[in-house]
C-alpha positions in Angstrom: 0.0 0.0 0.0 1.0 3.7 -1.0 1.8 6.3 1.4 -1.6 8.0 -0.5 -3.9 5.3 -0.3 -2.8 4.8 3.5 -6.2 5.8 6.2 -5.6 9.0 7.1 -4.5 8.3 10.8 -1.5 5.8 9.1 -0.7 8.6 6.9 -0.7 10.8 9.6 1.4 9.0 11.6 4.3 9.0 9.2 4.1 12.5 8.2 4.7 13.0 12.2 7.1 10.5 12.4 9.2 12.5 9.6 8.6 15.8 10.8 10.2 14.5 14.0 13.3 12.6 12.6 13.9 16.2 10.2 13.4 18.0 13.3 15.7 15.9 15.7 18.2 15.5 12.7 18.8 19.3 12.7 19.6 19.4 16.5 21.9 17.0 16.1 23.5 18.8 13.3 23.0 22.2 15.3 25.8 20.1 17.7 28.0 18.5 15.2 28.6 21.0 12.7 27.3 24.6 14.1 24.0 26.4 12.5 26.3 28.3 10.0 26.6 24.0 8.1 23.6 22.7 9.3 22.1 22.6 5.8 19.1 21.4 4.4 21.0 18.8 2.7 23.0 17.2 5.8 19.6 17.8 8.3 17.8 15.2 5.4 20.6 12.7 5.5 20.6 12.9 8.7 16.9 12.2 9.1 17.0 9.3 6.2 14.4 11.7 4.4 14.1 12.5 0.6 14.7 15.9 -0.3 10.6 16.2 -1.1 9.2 14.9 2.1 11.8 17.9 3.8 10.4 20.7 1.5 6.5 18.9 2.1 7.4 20.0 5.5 9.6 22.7 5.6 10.1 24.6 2.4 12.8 26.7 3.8 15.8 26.5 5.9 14.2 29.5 8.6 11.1 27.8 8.5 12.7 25.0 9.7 14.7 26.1 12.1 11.9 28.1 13.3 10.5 25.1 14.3 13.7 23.6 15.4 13.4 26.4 18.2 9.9 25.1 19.7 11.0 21.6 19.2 14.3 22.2 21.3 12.4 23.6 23.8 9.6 20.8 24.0 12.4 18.1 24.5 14.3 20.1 27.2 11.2 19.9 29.1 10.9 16.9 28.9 14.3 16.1 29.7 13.6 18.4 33.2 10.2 16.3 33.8 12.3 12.7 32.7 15.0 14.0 35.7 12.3 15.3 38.3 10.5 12.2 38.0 13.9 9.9 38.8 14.6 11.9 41.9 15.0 9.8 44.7 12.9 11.5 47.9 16.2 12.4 49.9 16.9 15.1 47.0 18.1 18.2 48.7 17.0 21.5 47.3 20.4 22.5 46.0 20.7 19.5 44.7 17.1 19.6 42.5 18.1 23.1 41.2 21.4 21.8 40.2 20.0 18.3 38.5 17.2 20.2 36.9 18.7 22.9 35.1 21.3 20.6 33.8 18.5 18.2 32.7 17.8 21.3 30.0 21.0 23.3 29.3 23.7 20.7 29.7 24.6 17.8 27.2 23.7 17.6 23.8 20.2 19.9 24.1 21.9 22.3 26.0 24.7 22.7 23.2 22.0 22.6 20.8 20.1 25.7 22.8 23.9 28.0 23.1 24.6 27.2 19.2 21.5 28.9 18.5 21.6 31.6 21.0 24.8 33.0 19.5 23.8 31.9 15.9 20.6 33.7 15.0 21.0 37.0 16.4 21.0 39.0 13.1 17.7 37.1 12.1 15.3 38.9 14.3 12.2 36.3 13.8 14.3 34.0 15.1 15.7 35.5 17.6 12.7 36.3 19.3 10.9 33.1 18.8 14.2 31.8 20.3 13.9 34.1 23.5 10.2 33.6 24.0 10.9 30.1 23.6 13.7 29.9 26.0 11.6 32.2 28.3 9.1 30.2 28.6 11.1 27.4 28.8 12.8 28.7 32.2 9.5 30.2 33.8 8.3 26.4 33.8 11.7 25.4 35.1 11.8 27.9 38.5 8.1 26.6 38.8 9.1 22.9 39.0 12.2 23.5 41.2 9.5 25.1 43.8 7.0 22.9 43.4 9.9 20.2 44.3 11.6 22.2 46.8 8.3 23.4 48.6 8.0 26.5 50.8 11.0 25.8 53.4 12.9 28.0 50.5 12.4 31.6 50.6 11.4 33.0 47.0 14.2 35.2 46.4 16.4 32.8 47.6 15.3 30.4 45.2 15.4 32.8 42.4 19.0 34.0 42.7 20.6 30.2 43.3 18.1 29.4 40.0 19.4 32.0 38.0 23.1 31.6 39.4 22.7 28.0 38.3 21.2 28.2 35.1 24.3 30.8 34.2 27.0 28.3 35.8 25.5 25.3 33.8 25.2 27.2 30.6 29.0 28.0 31.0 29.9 24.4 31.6 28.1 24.1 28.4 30.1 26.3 26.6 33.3 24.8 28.2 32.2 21.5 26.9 31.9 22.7 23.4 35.3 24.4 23.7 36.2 20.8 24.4 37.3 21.5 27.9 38.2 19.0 30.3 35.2 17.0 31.7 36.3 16.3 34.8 36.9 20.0 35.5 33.5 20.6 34.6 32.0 17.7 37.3 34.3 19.2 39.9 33.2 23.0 39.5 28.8 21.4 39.3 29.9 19.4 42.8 31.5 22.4 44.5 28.4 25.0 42.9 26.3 22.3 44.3 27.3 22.8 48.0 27.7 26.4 47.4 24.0 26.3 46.3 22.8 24.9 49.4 24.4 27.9 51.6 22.9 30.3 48.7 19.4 28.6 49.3 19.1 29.2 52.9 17.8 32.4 54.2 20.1 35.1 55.2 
């Protein structure tokens, strides 16, 4: 049977299935190659796609990409819920903030999320949907880390070690990319780990 005589819900299916594997395939290039190569080209020989089933979705490299950004966005969420949910109950708070935040801006999505922060600001449409994304994006974070933590953490306390956090983990990320040492990289999330914990408590 031909992809046009499938039911609509099997049809459907793999016209998800592909606009997923184009839109994963171009993260992945985002990481290997930096957005300045990540062509059309390689992000469909990455995805196993023809060249027409990538313009039946996309028809051009910023529409993809603008897409890319709310895709990015919807997996490191669900990389934060995957880590929240694997928490074991003796999780300190420090500890949460740290684990969480690296769940979304450390590793390969977090690479992904730095390459285009510092690729697309001259495109403005995608710079923004890029901020909002990543906005909205961190708003859920903070809400998760108190919702985990609870109320025995002052706001404001939990706010600045957040935001401390999210700026220390992004710089790891960059370190990493600059192929820095890993082990430097563990050492500096342990001790910013316990420095958290004093950070956290009220003054």
């Amino acid at each position: 049977m031909t992809s046009g005589n499938m039911p609509p819900n099997k049809h459907q299916e793999k016209s998800l299935r592909t606009r997923a594997l184009l839109l994963d395939a171009a993260i992945d290039s985002l990481v290997d190659v930096g957005y300045g190569k990540a062509s059309i080209a390689d992000i469909a020989a990455r995805a196993g796609v023809t060249r027409g089933a990538q313009v039946h979705h996309f028809r051009t490299r910023t529409e993809l990409f603008a897409h890319v950004i709310e895709h990015l966005a919807e997996r490191q969420t669900e990389a934060v819920q995957d880590r929240a949910a694997a928490l074991p109950p003796s999780t300190t708070p420090a500890e949460i903030v740290v684990e969480l935040v690296s769940a979304a801006f450390s590793g390969e999505l977090g690479k992904a999320s730095m390459e285009l922060f510092t690729s697309v600001g001259g495109e403005d449409d995608l710079r923004d949907n890029m901020l909002r994304a990543q906005r909205e994006l961190t708003n859920g974070l903070l809400e998760t880390c108190a919702r985990l933590i609870g109320s025995d953490v002052a706001t404001d306390r939990l706010e600045t070690t957040f935001w401390l956090t999210i700026n220390l983990v992004r710089g790891t990320t960059i370190d990493e990319m600059l192929r820095g040492a890993d082990r430097r990289r563990k050492l500096m999330l342990a001790e910013w780990t316990s420095l958290a914990a004093v950070s956290l408590r009220s003054p």
